[in-house]
N, C-alpha and C positions, 0 to 999 in steps of 0.2 A: 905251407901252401894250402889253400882252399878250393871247394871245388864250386864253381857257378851255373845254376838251376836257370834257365829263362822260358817265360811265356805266360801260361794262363792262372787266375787267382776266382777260386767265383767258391759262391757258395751249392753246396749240394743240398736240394731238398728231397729226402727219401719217403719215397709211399710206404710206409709202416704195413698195409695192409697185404703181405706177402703174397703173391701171387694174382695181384687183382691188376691190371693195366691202370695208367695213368690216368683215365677219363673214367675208370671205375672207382680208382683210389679217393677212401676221403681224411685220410690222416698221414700226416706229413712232418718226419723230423729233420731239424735240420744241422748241416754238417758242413763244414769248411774242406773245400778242395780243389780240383785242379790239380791232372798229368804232374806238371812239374814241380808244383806246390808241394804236392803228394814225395815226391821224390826228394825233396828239400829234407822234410819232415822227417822221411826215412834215413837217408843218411846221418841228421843230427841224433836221429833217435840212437842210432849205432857206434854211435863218439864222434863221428865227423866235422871237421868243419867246413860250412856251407854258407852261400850267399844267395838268396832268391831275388832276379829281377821280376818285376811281373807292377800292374798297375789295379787298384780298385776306385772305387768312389770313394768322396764324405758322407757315409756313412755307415749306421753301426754294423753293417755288413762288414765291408772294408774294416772297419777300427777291430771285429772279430777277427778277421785272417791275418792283421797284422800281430794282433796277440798272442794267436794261437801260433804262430811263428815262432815267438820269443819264447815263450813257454817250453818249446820242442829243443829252444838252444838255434834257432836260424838267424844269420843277420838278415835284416830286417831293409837295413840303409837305404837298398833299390828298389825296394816295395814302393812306388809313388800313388800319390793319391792323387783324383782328378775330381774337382768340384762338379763339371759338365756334364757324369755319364754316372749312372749308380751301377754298383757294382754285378758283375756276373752271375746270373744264376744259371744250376742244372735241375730239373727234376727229374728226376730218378725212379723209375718200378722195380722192382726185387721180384724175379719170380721163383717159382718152386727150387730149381737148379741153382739158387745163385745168378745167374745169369741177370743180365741190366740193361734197360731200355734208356732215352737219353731225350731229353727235349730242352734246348741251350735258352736261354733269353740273354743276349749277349750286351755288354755293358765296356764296363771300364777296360776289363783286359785287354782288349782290341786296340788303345788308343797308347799303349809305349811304342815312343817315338825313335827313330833311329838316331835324333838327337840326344834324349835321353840315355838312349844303351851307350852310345858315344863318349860320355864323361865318365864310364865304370872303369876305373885302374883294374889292367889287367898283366901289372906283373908280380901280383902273389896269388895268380888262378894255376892252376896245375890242369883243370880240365873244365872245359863244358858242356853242358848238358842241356841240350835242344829237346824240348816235347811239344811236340809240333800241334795239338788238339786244337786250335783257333788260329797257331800262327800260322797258315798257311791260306785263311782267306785275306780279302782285299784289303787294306788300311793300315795304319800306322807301324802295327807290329808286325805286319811280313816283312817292310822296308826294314825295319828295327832286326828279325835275323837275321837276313841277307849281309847286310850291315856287320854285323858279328861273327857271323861262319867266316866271312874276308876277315876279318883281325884275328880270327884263332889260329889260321890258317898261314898268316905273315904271321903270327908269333911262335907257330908252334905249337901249341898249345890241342892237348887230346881232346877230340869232338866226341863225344857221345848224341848219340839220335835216336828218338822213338815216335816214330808218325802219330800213333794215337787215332788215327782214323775213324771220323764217325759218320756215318753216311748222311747222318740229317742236318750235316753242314755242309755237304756237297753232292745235294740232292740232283743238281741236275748238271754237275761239270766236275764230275771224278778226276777227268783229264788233270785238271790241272792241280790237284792235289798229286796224283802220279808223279807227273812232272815234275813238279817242288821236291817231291820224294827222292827221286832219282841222285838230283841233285846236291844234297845230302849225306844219300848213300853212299855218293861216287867220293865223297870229302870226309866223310868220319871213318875215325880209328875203331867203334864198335856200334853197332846197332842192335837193337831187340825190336822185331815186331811179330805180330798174334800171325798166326796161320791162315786169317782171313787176309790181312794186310800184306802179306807176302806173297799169295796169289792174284792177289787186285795189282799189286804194283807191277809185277812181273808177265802179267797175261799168262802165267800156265794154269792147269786144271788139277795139279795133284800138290802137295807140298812140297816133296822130291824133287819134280821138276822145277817149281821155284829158287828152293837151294843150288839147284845146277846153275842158274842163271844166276842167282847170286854170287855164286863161286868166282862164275867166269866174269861177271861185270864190275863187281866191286872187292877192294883189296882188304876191307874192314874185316876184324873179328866178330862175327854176327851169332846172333841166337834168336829160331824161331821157336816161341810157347805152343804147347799144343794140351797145356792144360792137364789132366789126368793122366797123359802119355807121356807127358816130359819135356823135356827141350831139344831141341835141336839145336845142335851145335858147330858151326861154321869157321872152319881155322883152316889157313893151308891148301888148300883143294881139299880138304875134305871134311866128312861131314859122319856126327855119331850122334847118338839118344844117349843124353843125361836125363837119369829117372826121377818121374817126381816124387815127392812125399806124400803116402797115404796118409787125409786125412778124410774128415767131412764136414764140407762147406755148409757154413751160417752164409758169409757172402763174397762173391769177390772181388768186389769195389777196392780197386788199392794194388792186387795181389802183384802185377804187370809192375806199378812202380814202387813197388816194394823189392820185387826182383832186380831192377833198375836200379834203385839208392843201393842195395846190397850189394850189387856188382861195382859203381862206384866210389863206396866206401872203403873198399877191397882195395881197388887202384889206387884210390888218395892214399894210401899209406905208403907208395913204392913212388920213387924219384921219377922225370919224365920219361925218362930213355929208356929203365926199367918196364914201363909202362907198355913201353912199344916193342918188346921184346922175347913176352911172356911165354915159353913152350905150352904146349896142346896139354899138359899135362898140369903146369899151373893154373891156366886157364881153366879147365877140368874144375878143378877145387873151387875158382872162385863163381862158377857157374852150378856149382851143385849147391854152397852158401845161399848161393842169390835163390833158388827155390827154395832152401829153407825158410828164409826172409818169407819169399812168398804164401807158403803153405801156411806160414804161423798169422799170416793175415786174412787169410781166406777164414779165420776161425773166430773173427769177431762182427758185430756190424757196423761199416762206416771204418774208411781209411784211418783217419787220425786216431780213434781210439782204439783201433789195430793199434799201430804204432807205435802206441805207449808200451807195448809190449814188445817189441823189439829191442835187442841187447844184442852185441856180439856173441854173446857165451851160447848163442842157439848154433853158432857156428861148430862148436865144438863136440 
């Protein structure tokens, strides 16, 4: 059983000049990424086997993130290419903290169709895994999840969800990213979002209060990051601090779906029903894993060559 990645493919161009803003920066490397790409990545990196949908252009943008795929061990098959639209960029500032600013020029990813997601066999998927970072604006690829949470949902099949929230794609209608959010929420078997994402979705003002509402609105096993404090952890009604791992951050580009592929790599190993069955204490384990995953990415620059560092034996 494999586990299937859907959404966005773009390349990431990083301002080299650490701590200098995007309109100050004048040196730029460039990195293949993308929320769910990223989490494709991660999983193969840790033995997995993974399948990424996601769409780029014809060109050598595109023909990189499909290589860089292969390379990691990702099927590739539902990578499609679109002659009409070049492929996704982000560019990227690095500031002193690690921390990351975002300005999209958005392209190919946008345009998988819900026909397209439509023709993927989905009776050797065990789980999927929604990163929501573009698919929740207008076009091709919202129709294309909506499309797909309904067949995970008649099949079965464990949802995973991570909003990915970036405010400079829904500069001026949060609303209906919320919304989309909900929705999701209210349908997967686990979710992870950052502590900013869990107070936006939920309207409260503290994290706690978000958790509470999380508890009582949705049935998922959740986890909110809080970064240097740890994670929060959401099973049952109730709710603990898993700690994170002291390190110190080069960047943290990745670290979120790194946590994510580690969480899911976990699961693909356990049958479905196991899956959904997990005690607070299992659970426990594979959420203290998945910051390891994390932390050991936070320690290079640029997701995919984190990655290459990734092994399960960090588990141990």
């Amino acid at each position: 059983m494999k586990i299937l990645c859907i959404g966005e493919a773009l390349i990431d161009m990083i301002c080299t000049d650490k701590g200098r803003s995007l309109s100050e920066g004048n040196h730029f490397l460039k990195k293949t990424g993308g929320a769910p790409t990223n989490v494709a990545a991660a999983i193969a990196a840790l033995g997995g086997t993974v399948e990424l949908a996601a769409k780029v252009g014809n060109d050598p943008f595109g023909k990189q993130l499909i290589q860089v795929m292969r390379e990691f061990g990702v099927s590739t098959r539902w990578m499609l290419v679109d002659d009409a639209y070049f492929t996704t960029f982000a560019f990227v500032s690095l500031m002193e903290d690690g921390e990351r600013d975002f300005v999209f020029n958005r392209g190919a990813d946008g345009q998988l169709s819900r026909e397209e997601v439509d023709e993927i066999p989905l009776n050797d998927v065990s789980i999927i895994h929604f990163g929501s970072a573009t698919g929740f604006l207008p076009g091709p690829l919202q129709a294309a999840y909506q499309s797909l949470l309904q067949k995970a949902l008649q099949k079965n099949i464990f949802i995973s969800f991570d909003p990915n929230y970036r405010h400079l794609l829904f500069p001026n209608n949060t609303q209906t990213f919320i919304d989309q959010s909900w929705n999701f929420l209210k349908a997967c078997h686990f979710y992870k979002l950052s502590d900013e994402e869990a107070m936006l979705i939920t309207g409260a003002i503290t994290v706690n209060d978000a958790a509470a509402i999380l508890l009582e609105k949705t049935e998922a096993v959740f986890t909110i990051t809080l970064g240097k404090e740890g994670t929060l952890f959401g099973y049952g009604g109730n709710t603990s601090i898993i700690p994170s791992i002291p390190i110190q951050p080069v960047d943290t580009t990745g670290a979120g779906d790194a946590f994510v592929g580690a969480v899911l790599y976990q699961l693909g190993s356990l049958s479905p029903d196991a899956m959904k069955t997990l005690s607070a204490d299992e659970w426990n384990r594979i959420i203290t894993n998945g910051n390891k995953a994390g932390a050991r990415t936070c320690e290079y620059l640029g997701a995919m060559e984190a990655f290459k560092h990734l092994n399960n034996q960090i588990f141990q």
